[in-house]
C-alpha positions as CSV (number, residue, x, y, z in Angstrom):
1,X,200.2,114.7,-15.0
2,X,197.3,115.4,-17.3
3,X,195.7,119.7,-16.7
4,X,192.4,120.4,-17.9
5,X,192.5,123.0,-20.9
6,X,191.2,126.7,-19.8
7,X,187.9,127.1,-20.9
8,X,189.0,130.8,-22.3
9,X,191.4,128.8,-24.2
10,X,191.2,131.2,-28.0
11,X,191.7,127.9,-29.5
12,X,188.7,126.0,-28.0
13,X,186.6,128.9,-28.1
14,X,187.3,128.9,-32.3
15,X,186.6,125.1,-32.8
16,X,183.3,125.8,-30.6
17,X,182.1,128.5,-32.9
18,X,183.4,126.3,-36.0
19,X,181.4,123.2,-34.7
20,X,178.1,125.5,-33.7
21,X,178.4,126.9,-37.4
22,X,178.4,123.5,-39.4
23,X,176.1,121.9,-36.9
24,X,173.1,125.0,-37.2
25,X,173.5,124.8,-40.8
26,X,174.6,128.7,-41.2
27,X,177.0,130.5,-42.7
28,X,180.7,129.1,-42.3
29,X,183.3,131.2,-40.7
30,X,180.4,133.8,-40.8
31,X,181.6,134.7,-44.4
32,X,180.8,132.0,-47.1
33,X,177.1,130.9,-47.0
34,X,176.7,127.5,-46.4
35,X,175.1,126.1,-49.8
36,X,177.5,128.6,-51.9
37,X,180.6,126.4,-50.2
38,X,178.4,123.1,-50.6
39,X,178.2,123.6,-54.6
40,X,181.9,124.5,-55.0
41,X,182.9,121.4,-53.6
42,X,180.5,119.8,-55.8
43,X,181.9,121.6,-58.8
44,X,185.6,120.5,-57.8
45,X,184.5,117.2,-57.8
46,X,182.9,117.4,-60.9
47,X,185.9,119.1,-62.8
48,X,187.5,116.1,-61.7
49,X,185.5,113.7,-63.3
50,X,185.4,115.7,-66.4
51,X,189.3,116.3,-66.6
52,X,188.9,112.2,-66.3
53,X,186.9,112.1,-68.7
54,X,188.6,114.6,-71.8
55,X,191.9,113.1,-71.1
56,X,190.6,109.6,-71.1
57,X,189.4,111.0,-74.7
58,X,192.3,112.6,-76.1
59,X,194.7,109.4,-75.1
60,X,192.6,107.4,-76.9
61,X,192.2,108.9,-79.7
62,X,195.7,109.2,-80.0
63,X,196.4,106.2,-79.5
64,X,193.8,104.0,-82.1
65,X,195.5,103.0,-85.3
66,X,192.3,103.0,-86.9
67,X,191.1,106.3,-88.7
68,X,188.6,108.9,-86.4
69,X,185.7,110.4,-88.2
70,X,186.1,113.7,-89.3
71,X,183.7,115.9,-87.3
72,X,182.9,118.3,-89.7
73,X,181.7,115.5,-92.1
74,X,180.1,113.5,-89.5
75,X,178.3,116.6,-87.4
76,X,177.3,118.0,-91.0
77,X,173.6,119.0,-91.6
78,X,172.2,119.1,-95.2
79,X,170.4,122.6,-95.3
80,X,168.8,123.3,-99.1
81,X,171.1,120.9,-100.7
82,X,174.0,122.4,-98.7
83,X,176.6,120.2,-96.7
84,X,176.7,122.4,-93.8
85,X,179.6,121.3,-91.2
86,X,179.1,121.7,-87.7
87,X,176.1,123.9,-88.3
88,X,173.7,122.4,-85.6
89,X,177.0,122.6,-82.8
90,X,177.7,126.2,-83.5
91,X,174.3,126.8,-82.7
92,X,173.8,124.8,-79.7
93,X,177.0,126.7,-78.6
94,X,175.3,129.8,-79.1
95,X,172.1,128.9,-77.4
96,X,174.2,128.0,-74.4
97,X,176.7,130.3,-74.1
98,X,173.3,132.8,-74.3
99,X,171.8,131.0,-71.2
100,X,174.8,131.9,-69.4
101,X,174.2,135.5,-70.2
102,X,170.3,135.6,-68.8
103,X,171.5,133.5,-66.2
104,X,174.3,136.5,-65.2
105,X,171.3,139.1,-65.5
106,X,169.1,136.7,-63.4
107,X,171.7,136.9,-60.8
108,X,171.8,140.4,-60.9
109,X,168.6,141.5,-60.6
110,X,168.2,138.9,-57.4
111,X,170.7,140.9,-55.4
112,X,168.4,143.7,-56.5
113,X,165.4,141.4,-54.8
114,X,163.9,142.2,-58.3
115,X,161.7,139.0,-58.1
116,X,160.0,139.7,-61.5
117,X,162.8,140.0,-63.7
118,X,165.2,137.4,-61.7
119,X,162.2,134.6,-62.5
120,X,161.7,136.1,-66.0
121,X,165.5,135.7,-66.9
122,X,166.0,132.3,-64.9
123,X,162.6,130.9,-66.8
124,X,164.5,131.9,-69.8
125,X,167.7,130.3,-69.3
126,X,166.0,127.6,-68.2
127,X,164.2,127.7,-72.0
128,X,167.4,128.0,-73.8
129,X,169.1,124.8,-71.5
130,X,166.0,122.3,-72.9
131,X,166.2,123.9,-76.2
132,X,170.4,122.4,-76.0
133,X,169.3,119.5,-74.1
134,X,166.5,118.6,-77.5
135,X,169.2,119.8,-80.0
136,X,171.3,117.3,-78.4
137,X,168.9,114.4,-78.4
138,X,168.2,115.3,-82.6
139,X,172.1,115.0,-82.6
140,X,171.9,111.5,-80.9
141,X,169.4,110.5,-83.3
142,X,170.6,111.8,-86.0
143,X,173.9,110.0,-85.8
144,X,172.1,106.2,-84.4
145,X,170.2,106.2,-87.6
146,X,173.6,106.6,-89.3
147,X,174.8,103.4,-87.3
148,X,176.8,105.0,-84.6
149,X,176.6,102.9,-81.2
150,X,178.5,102.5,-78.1
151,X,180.2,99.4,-79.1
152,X,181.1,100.2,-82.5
153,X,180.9,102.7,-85.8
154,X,180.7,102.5,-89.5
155,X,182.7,105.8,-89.6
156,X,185.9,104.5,-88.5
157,X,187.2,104.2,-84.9
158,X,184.8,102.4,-82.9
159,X,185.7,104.3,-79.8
160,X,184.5,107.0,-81.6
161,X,180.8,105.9,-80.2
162,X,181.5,105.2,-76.6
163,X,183.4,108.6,-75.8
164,X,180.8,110.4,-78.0
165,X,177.8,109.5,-75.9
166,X,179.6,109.0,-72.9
167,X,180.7,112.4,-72.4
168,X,178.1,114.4,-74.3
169,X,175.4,112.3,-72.0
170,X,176.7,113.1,-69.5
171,X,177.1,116.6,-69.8
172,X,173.3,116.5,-71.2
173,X,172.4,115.0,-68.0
174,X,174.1,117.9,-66.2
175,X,172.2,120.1,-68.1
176,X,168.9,118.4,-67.9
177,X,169.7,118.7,-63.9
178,X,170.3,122.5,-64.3
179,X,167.0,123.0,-66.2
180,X,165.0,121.3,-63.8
181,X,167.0,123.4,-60.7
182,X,166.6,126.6,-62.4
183,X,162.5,125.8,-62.4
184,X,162.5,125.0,-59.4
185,X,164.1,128.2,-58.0
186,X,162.5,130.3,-60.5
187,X,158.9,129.4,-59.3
188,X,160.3,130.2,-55.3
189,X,161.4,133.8,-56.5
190,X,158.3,134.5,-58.6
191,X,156.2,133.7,-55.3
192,X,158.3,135.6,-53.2
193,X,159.7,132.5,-51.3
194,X,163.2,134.5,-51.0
195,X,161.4,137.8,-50.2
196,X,160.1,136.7,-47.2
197,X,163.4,135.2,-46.1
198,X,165.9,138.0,-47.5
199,X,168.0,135.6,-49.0
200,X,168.2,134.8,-52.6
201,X,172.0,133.2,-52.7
202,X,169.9,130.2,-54.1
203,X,169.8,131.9,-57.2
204,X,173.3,133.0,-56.8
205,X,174.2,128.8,-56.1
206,X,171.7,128.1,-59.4
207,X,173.6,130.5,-61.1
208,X,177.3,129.3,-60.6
209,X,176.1,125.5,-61.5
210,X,175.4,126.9,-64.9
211,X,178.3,128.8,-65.7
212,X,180.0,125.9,-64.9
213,X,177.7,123.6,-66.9
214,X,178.3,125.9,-69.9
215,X,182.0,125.9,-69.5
216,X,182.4,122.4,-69.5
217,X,180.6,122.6,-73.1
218,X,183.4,124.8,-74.4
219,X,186.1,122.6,-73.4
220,X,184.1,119.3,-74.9
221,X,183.3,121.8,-77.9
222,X,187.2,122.6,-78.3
223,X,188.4,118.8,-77.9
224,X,185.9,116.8,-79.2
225,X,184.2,118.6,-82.3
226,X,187.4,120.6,-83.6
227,X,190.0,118.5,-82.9
């Protein structure tokens, strides 16, 4: 014998107010704003792809019988006659680990609703992720006119190439993507897009993709350039 379920039913009256959340696009379970949940999934994901991608890294360079470059001869810069090692990575460090600081003030001053200084600091992270983003591409350069390619390497190793670009592209592109977001919501706050809706979580969402963009860097930093 099959009874209908009480419409009062506690259970049924949760799933309806779970369903009416997702569906109208608010805030799920009336606490966690809808985009803030949406880019911490994202972020998950993409520490999974990264985690792929560093331990990918270290097996194989554990593994290769033939000799890996030495990073601090082959990220070297020649300053006044000077062999400088790892110069131009130290400071492309420091440039990003500095965005992440504006990028905390920006965040800051938005639950302030100061719509001046939030665009100021977020035009100015957004200025110190291109400036990594160019060192980067000098990087590139630098080392594909010294022969470096995907497929092979006059250094040693010749997976030495494919991780290299492999995972510093694609934690450029992340930060290229960042850049391009943080413009984006910058120019919204300067015209007082957020003002007129009282809600500036979207520079709260900008500002966790960037931390997490520049924590990524430390951990490629760490296993790739000082290992």
């Amino acid at each position: 014998m099959v009874t209908k379920a009480d419409p009062a039913d506690p259970m049924l009256e949760g799933l309806r107010d779970l369903a009416s959340d997702w569906s109208a696009d608010q805030e799920v379970f009336k606490s966690v704003h809808w985009g803030k949940a949406m880019m911490w999934i994202f972020l998950l994901s993409d520490t999974f792809i990264f985690s792929c991608f560093l331990t990918s890294y270290m097996t194989m360079r554990a593994s290769v019988t033939e000799a890996w470059p030495n990073a601090s001869e082959v990220f070297a810069l020649t300053i006044a006659g000077n062999s400088i090692p790892l110069i131009l990575i130290a400071i492309m460090t420091f440039v990003l680990i500095s965005s992440s600081g504006t990028m905390a003030m920006a965040v800051n001053f938005g639950y302030r609703r100061d719509r001046r200084k939030t665009a100021a600091l977020m035009f100015a992270t957004a200025l110190l992720g291109a400036t990594f983003v160019g060192m980067q591409a000098f990087e590139w350069t630098k080392l594909i006119h010294e022969g470096v390619r995907p497929w092979g390497n006059p250094m040693g190793a010749a997976q030495f190439g494919a991780s290299f670009f492999m995972i510093t592209g694609f934690h450029g592109l992340h930060v290229s993507a960042g850049v391009i977001m943080l413009l984006i919501v910058a120019s919204k706050v300067l015209r007082g897009h957020y003002d007129r809706s009282g809600d500036y979580s979207a520079v709260e969402i900008a500002g966790l993709y960037w931390h997490f963009v520049d924590l990524v860097w430390v951990f490629i930093f760490a296993f790739f350039y000082l290992w």
